[in-house]
C-alpha positions as MATLAB code, in Angstrom:
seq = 'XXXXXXXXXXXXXXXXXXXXXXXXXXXXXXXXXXXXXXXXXXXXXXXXXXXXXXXXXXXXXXXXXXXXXXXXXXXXXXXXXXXXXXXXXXXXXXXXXXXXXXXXXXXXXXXXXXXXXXXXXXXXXXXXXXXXXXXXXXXXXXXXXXXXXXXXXXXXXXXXXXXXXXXXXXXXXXXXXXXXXXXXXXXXXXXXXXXXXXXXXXXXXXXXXXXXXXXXXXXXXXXXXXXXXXXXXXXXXXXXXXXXXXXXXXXXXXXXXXXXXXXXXXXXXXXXXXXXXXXXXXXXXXXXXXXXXXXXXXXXXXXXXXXXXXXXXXXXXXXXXXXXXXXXXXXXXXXXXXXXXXXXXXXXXXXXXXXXXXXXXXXXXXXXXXXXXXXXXXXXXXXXXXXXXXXXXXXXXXXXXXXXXXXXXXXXXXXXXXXXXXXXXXXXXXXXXXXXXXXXXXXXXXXXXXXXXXXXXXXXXXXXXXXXXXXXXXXXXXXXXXXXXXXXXXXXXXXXXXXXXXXXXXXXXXXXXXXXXXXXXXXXXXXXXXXXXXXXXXXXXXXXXXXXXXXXXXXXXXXXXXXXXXXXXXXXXXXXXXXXXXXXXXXXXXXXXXXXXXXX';
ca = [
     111.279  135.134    8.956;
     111.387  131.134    9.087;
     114.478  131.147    6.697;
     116.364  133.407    9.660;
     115.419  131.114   12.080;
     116.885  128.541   10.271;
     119.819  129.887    9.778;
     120.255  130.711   13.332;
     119.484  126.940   14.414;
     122.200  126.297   12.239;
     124.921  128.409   13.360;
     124.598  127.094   16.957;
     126.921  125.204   19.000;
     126.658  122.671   22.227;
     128.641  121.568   24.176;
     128.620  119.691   27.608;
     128.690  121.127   30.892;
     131.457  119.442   33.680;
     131.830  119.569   36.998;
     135.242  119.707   38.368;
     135.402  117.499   41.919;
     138.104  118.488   44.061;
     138.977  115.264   45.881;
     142.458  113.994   46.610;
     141.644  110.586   46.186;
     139.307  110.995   42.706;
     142.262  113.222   41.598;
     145.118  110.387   41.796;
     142.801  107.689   40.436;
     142.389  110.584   37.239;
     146.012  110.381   36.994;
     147.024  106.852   37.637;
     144.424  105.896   34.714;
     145.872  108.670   32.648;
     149.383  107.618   33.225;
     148.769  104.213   32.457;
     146.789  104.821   29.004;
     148.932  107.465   27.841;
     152.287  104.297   28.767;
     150.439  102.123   26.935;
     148.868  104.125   23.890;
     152.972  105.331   24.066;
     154.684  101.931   23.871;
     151.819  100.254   21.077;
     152.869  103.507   18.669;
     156.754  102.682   18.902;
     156.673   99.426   19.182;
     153.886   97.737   16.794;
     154.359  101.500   14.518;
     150.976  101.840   14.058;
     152.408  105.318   12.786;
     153.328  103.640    9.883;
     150.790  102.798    6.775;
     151.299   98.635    6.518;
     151.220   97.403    3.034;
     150.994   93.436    2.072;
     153.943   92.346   -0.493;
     154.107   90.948   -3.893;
     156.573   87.840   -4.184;
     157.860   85.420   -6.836;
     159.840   81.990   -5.945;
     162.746   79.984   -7.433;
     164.610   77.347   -6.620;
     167.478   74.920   -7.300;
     167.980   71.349   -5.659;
     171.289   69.712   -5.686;
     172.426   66.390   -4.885;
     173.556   63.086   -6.093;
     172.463   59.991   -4.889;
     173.355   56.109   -4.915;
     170.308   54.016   -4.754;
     170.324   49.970   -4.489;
     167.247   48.210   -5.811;
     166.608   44.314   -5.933;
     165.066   43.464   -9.393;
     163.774   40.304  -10.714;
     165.751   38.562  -13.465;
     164.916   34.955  -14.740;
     162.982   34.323  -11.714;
     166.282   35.315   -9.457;
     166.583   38.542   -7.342;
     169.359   40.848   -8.195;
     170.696   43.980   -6.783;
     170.909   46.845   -8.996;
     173.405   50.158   -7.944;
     172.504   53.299  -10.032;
     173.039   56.706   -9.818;
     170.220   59.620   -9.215;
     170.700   63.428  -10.265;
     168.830   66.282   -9.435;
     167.030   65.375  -13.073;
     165.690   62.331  -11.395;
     164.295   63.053   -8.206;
     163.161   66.279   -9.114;
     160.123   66.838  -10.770;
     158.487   70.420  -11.860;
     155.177   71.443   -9.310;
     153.077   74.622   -9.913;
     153.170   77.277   -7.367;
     155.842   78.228   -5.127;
     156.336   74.096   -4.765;
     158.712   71.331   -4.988;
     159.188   67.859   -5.127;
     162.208   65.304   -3.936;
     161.417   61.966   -4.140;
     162.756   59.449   -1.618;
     161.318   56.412   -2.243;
     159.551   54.445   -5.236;
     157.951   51.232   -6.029;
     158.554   50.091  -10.439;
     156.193   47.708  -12.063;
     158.007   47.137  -15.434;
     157.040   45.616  -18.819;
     154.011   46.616  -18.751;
     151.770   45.979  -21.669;
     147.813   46.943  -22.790;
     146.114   43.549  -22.792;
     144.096   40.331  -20.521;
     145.728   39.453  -17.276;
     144.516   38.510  -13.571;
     143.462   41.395  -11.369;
     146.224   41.444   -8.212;
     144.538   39.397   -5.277;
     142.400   41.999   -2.973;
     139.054   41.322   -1.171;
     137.005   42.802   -4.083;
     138.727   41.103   -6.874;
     138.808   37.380   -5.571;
     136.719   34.835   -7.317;
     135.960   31.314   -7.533;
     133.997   31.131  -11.269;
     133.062   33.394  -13.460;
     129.537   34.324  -12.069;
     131.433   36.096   -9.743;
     132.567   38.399  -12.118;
     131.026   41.112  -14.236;
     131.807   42.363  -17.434;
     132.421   45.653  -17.889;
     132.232   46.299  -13.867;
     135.198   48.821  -12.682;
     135.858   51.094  -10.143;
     138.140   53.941   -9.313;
     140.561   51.493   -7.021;
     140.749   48.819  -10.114;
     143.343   48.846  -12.250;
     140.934   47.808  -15.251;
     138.212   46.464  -16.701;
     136.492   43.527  -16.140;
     135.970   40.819  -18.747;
     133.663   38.477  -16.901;
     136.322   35.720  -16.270;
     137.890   34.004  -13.275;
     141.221   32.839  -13.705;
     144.005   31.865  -12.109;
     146.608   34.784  -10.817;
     149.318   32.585   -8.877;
     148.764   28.937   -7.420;
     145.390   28.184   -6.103;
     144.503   31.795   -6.325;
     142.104   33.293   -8.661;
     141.194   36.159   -9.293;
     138.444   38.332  -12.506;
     140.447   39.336  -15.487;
     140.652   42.560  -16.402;
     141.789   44.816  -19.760;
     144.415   46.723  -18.460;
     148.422   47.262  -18.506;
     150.097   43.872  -17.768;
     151.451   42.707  -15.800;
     148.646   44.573  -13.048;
     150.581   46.364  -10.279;
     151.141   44.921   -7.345;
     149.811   45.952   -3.772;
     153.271   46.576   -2.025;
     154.487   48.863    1.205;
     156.947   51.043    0.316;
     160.660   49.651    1.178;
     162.027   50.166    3.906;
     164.826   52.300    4.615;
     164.098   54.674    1.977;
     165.633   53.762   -1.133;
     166.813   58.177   -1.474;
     167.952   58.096    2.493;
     170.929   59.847    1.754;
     168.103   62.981   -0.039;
     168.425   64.243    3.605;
     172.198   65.762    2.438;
     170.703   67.310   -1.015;
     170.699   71.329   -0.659;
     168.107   73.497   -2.094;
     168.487   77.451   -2.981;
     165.630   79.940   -2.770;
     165.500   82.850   -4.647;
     162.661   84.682   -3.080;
     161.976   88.363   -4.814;
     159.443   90.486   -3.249;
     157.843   94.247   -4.466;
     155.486   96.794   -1.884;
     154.226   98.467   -5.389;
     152.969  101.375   -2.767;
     156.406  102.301   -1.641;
     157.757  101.451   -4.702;
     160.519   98.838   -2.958;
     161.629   96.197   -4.583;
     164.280   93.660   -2.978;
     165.368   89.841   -2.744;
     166.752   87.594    0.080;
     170.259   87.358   -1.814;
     172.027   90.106   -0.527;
     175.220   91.223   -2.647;
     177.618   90.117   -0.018;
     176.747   86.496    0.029;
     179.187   83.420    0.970;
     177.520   81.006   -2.473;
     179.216   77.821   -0.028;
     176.919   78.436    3.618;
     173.889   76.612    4.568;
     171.264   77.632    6.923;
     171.249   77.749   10.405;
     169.090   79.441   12.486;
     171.774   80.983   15.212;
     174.889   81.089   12.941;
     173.311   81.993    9.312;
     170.172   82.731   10.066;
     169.654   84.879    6.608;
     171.582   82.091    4.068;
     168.957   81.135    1.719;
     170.784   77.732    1.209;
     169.157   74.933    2.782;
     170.123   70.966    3.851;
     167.032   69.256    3.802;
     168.223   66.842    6.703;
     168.514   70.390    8.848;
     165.222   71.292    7.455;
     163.440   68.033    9.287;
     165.103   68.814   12.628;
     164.193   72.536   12.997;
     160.361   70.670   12.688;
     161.729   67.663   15.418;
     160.949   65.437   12.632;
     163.290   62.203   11.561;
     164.344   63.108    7.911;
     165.001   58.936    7.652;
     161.454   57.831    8.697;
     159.561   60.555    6.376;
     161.622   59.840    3.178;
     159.448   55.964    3.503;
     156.304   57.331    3.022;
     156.644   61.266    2.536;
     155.541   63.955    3.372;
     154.622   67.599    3.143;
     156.885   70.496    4.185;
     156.484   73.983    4.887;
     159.091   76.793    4.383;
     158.186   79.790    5.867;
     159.615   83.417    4.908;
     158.429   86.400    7.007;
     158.845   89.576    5.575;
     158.870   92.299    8.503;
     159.826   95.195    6.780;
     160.567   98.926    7.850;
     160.984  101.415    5.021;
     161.525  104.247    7.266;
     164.728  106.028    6.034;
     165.717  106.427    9.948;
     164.961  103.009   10.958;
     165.574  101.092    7.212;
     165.418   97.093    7.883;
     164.250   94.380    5.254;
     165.325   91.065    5.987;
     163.864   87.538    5.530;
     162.999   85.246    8.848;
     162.628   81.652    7.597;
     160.806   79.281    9.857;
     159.602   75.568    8.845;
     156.365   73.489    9.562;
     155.287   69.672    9.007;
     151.826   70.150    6.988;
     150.427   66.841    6.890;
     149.035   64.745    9.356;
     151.877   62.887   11.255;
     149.784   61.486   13.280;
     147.646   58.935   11.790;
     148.628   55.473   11.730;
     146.454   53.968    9.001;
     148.975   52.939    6.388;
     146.323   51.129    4.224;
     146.839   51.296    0.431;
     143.741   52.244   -0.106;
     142.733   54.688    2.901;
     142.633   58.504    2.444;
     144.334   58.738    5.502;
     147.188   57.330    4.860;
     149.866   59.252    5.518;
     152.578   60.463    3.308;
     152.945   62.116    0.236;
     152.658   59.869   -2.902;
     152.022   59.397   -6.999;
     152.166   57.645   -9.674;
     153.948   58.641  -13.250;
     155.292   56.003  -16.305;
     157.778   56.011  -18.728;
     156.913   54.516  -22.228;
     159.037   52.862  -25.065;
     158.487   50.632  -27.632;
     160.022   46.671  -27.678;
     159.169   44.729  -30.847;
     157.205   47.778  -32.129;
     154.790   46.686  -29.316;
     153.983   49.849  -26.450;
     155.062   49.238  -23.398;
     156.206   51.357  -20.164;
     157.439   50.948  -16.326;
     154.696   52.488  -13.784;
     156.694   54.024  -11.253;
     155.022   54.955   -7.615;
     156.873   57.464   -6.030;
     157.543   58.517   -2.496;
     158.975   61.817   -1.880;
     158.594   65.276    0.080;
     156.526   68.164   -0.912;
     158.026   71.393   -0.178;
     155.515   74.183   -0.068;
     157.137   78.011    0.057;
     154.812   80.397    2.318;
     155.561   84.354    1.409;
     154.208   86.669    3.503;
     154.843   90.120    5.565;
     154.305   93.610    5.040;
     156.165   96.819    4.450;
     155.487  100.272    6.793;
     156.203  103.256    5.878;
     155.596  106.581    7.766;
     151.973  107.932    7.241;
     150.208  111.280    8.726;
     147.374  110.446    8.034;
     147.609  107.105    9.779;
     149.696  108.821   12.637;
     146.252  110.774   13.226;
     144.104  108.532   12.805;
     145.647  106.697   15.755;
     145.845  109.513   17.665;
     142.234  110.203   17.523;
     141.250  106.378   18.131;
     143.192  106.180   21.708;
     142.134  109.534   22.682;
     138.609  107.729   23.896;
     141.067  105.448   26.130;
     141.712  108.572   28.174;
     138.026  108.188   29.362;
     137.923  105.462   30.806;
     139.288  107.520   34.191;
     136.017  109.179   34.064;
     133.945  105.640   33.685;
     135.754  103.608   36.541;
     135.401  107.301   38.830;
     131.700  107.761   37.946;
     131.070  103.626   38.804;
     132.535  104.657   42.455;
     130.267  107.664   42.940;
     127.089  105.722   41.831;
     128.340  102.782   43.664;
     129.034  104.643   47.062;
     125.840  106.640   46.300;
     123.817  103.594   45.735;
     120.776  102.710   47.822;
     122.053   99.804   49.602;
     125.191  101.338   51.234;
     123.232  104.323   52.053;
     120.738  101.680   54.320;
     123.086   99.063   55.096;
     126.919   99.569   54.255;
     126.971  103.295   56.186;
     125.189  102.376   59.213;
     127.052   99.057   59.870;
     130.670   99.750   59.152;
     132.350  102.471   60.737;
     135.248  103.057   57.899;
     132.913  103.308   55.007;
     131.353  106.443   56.458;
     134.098  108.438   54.231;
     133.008  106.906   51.388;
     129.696  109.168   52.282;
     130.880  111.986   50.666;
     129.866  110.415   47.505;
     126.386  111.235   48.121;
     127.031  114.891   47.983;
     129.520  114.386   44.890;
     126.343  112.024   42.991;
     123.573  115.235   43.756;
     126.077  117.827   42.485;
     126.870  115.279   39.047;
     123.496  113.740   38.549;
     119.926  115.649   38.152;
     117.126  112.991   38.266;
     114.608  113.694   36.176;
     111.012  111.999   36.395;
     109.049  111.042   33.942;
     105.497  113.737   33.391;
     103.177  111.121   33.699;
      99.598  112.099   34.230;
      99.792  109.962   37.539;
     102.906  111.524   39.249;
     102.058  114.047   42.126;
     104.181  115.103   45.219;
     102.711  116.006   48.590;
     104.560  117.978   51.486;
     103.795  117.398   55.201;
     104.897  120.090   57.333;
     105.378  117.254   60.593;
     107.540  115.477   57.720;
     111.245  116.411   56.793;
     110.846  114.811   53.579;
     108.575  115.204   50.423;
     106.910  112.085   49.157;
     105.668  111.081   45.510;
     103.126  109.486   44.329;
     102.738  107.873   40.990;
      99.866  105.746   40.706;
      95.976  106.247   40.479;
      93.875  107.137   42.955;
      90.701  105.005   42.328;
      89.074  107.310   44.943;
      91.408  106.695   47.802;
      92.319  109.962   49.698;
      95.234  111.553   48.758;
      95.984  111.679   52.620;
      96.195  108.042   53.001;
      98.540  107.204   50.159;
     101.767  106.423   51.351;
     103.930  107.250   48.071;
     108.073  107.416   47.639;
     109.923  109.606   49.902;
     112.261  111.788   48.055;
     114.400  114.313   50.095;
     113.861  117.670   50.122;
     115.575  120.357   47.795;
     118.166  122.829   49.708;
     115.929  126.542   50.351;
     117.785  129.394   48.373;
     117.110  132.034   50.576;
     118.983  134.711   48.399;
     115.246  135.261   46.395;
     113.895  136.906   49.611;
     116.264  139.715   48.697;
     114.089  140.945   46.775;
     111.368  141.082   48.602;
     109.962  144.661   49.891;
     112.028  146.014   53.033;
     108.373  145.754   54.925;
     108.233  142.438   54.290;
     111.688  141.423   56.182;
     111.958  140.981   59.634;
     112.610  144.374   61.875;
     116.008  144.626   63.332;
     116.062  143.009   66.789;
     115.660  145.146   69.727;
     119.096  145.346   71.456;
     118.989  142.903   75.258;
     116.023  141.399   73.848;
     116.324  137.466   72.759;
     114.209  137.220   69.419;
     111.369  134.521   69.428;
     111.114  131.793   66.657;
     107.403  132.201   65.239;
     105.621  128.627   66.346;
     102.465  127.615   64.581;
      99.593  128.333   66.208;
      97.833  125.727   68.313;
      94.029  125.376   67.468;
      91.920  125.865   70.517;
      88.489  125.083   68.845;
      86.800  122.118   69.415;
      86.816  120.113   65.718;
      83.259  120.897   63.912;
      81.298  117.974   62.486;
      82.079  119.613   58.826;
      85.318  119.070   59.116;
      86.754  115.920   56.442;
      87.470  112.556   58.487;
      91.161  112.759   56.696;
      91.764  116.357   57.982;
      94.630  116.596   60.442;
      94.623  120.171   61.502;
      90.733  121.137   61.638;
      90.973  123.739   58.806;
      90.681  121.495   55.782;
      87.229  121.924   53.872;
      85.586  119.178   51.025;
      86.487  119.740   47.618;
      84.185  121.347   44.460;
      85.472  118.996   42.267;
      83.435  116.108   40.791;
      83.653  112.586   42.532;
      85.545  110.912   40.293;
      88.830  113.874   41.260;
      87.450  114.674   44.752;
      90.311  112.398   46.013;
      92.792  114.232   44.349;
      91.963  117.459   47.187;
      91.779  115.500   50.068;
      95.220  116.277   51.382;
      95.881  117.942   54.587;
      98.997  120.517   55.561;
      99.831  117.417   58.295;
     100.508  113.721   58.606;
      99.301  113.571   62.149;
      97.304  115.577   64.185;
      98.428  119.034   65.138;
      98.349  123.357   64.434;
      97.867  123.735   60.946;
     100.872  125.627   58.961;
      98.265  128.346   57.914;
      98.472  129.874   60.861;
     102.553  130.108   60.959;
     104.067  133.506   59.952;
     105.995  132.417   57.335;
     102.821  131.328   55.327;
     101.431  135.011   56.138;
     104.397  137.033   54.644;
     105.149  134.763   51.672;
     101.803  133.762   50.516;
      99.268  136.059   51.718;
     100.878  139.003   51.873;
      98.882  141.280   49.143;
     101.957  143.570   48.631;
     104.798  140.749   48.826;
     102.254  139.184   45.822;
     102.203  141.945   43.581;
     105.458  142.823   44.142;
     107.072  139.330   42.221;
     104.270  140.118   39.932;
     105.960  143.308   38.874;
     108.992  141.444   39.233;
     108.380  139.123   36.447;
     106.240  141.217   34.343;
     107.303  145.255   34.934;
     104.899  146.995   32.998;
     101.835  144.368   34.210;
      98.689  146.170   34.909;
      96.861  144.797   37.689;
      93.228  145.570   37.289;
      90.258  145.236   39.454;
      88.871  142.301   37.636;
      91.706  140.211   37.083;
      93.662  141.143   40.416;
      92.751  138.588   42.760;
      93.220  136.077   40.100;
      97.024  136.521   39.260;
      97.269  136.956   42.915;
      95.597  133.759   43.734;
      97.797  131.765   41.269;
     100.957  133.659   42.357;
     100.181  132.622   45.881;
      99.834  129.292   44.929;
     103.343  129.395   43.717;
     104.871  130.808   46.017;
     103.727  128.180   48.317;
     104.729  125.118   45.883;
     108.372  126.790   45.950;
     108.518  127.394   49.391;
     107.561  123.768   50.493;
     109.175  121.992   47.606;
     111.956  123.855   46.785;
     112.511  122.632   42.989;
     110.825  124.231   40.294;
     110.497  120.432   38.836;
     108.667  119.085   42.085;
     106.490  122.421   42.780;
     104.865  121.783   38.463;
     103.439  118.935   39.882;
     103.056  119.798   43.711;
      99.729  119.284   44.947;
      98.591  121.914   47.683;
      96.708  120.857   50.756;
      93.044  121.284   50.934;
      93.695  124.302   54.113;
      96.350  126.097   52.291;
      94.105  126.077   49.332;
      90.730  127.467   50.827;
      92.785  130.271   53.108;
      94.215  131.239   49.432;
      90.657  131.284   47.932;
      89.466  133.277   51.130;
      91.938  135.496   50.611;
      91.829  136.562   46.674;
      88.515  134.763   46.041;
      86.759  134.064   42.314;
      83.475  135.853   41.926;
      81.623  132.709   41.106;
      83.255  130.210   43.508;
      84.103  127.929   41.147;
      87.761  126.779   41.474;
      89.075  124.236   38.837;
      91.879  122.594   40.957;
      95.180  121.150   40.000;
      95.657  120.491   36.275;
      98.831  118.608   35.212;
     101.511  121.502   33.512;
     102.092  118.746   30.467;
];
């Protein structure tokens, strides 16, 4: 019933067959490769613990700056300059960032008294004038520091420059001073409280560990897990001059790496800090204007009232960015990871087998067969791969309609042909040589005991059969391509004639019909019926039909015997004498024979 035969398509099983090549030299390769993938597969387990199932952490950031500092600024007071001392606290170089960020300024630049009204743009290319047409009201742009009101006036001296409604005084165009006005920020300290979660392994932890000196700082050999830092220190893990950075400022990285085994075996969770410069150090374009100027810079202003009029100081201020990077991952022992890894590196254990099979169709190969081999006396060992690449390797060619094989007896080999004829004689085409198939002589076992040679008679040598010389002189009917005088023209019609002209020989000589061997194995009647009966017990072998099986069993028989492989005899085709001493022999009533037809 089709629903059992589906069934029993479905409870089938394949698998692949192997064959196992005993060779010193293939063996130790097997191993070596083996050896070396099962070392490596070995050490990446243990040491990356792939066995482990990685999970990415959660953190949260705070920190604390300390530090005092003394700063000296030179102010302007009834047209005189004056040195100012004052005193900076955490609450005033400090300012609050989003994110895991913070700020230190270093450095500033005050425009005070400022007031909303009329004054002179500060002098710059693209606020110089000379009258008022070269000014327009209203006109402003994002680098202006108002708006214009369509008059030139004078800013300072002979230079003039368009009015603008904006804060007055405008603010002035100035680099930032130089040293730093916070140099001594390199000596502030700053705390990190870093907490960090792996919600799947439901750890929690922080890089303040209970037994904590409050008074060390970093350092990367002597404390390398105090989470107290000197920002001076800071600068010279990066190479970086804490001095010339505080002028302009800067961006800073501080890196904590979180490599974390939760293994109860192997427990360690502990912070690695690391630092990196993130902005550009290396442009030199200082312009006030540029967007590559380097440093780290803004603006804020603090407003009161004099007079009840609003006023405030614009302060631009230099300082260092400190960005905190959190990152790393938690392991944990997984089974189901372990096996998954397992099962991935298992395919690494094949690659034996690829680099082993690349040497057997290497040394197998065409060219060293004709010209490595021949030419170089040590590579003959390397021979043996031949026999190895037959045993491994079955080539299988394609059925084409066009793909025929022919068998000379003068020839050792068998040739193919795969092309069309276009009415060229079979005989003539050169075609592929392909060697011949090993004989299994073990079928002739069965064969009938009469069919076997006698025993030999004892002090007699035994005599090899040798075909039979023709001693006729060759008729006129005989083909042109004929090479042993027993070849007759084909039946067929002209347009597959050519595919029948085909001789038993290359070159002129006896013609294998008249050898022995063709007597007892493809003539003989009783050998005939015999692997008739063989194949089909209860066969009845009537009159009518007799000579027919016989005739098509004799035509295998001599496909097998001169090709060897059941895959070159399907598409063997027989020559034109072995064919007509066949038909002689178990003829058709009506003499029509339908020659070869292609098995697919």
């Amino acid at each position: 019933m089709p629903t059992c035969d589906v069934c029993d398509d479905f409870f089938q099983y394949e698998t692949n067959k192997v064959i196992r090549i005993q060779s010193m030299n293939y063996g130790t390769v097997k191993w070596i490769f083996h050896m070396i993938v099962f070392s490596y597969v070995s050490f990446a387990l243990v040491s990356d613990k792939l066995y482990q199932r990685k999970e990415p952490l959660i953190s949260s950031v705070h920190t604390k700056v300390k530090g005092v500092a003394e700063v000296r600024e030179e102010i302007l007071e009834n047209g005189m300059k004056k040195e100012v001392q004052s005193i900076f606290d955490t609450a005033d170089y400090t300012f609050p960032l989003q994110g895991n960020s913070f700020f230190v300024m270093t450095n500033f630049l005050k425009t005070e008294g400022q007031r909303r009204g009329l004054c002179p743009e500060y002098p710059a290319p693209r606020t110089r004038c000379s009258s008022d047409r070269n000014c327009q009201k209203g006109w402003k742009n994002p680098h202006s520091k108002g708006i214009q009101t369509g008059k030139c006036i004078v800013y300072k001296g002979n230079q003039k420059t368009c009015e603008v409604s904006a804060w007055c005084p405008t603010e002035a165009t100035e680099a930032a001073p130089r040293p730093a006005l916070l140099n001594s920020a390199e000596n502030f300290t700053v705390l990190i409280k870093n907490n960090i979660d792996f919600p799947g392994h439901n750890y929690t932890t922080r890089n303040i560990f209970p037994d904590l000196n409050i008074s060390c700082t970093f350092n990367k050999t002597q404390n390398p897990l105090c989470p107290i830092f000197r920002l001076g220190d800071i600068f010279q893990e990066t190479g970086d001059n804490f001095s010339e950075v505080a002028i302009q400022g800067g961006i800073m990285g501080i890196e904590i790496y979180w490599d974390c085994n939760l293994d109860s075996w192997s427990h360690h969770c502990l912070p690695k800090y690391s630092f990196r410069r993130l902005d550009d150090r290396t442009t030199n374009d200082s312009s006030y204007i540029s967007p590559r100027s380097p440093g780290y810079n803004f603006r804020y202003a603090k407003y009161y009232k004099e007079n009840n009029v609003e006023k405030r100081t614009l302060i631009k201020v230099f300082g260092i960015r400190f960005d905190i990077l959190v990152f790393g991952t938690g392991g944990k022992l997984d089974i189901i990871q372990l096996i998954v890894y397992i099962g991935s590196t298992l395919s690494y254990f094949g690659l034996a087998t690829v680099f082993i099979d690349f040497l057997i169709n290497t040394y197998s190969s065409q060219c060293c067969r004709t010209h490595v081999y021949p030419n170089c006396k040590c590579c003959e060992c390397c021979a043996v791969n031949e026999y190895y690449y037959r045993k491994k390797c079955e080539s299988v060619v394609e059925p084409k309609p066009t793909l025929k094989y022919v068998s000379f007896v003068d020839e050792l080999h068998i040739r193919m042909v795969d092309q069309r004829l276009l009415g060229k004689s079979l005989q003539h085409v050169k075609g592929e040589k392909v060697p011949r198939p090993l004989m299994d002589f073990t079928a002739l076992s069965r064969l009938p005991l009469s069919l076997q040679d006698p025993p030999p008679i004892s002090e007699q040598p035994e005599k090899i059969q040798l075909l039979r010389k023709a001693v006729t002189p060759r008729p006129d009917s005989i083909p042109s391509w004929c090479q042993c005088g027993n070849c007759l023209q084909s039946q067929l019609p002209e347009s597959r004639r050519c595919l029948e002209e085909l001789c038993c020989r290359r070159k002129p000589g006896a013609c294998i019909t008249t050898s022995e061997p063709f007597r007892k194995l493809v003539l003989s009647r009783e050998a005939l019926q015999f692997l008739l009966l063989c194949q089909e017990p209860l066969l009845e072998l009537d009159a009518d039909s007799t000579n027919s099986q016989l005739r098509h069993c004799a035509y295998r028989c001599y496909a097998t015997w001169r090709f060897g492989s059941q895959d070159l005899a399907d598409f063997a085709i027989l020559p034109s004498c072995c064919r007509w001493r066949i038909r002689r022999e178990f003829p058709k009533s009506d003499g029509q024979y339908s020659g070869f037809k292609s098995p697919y």
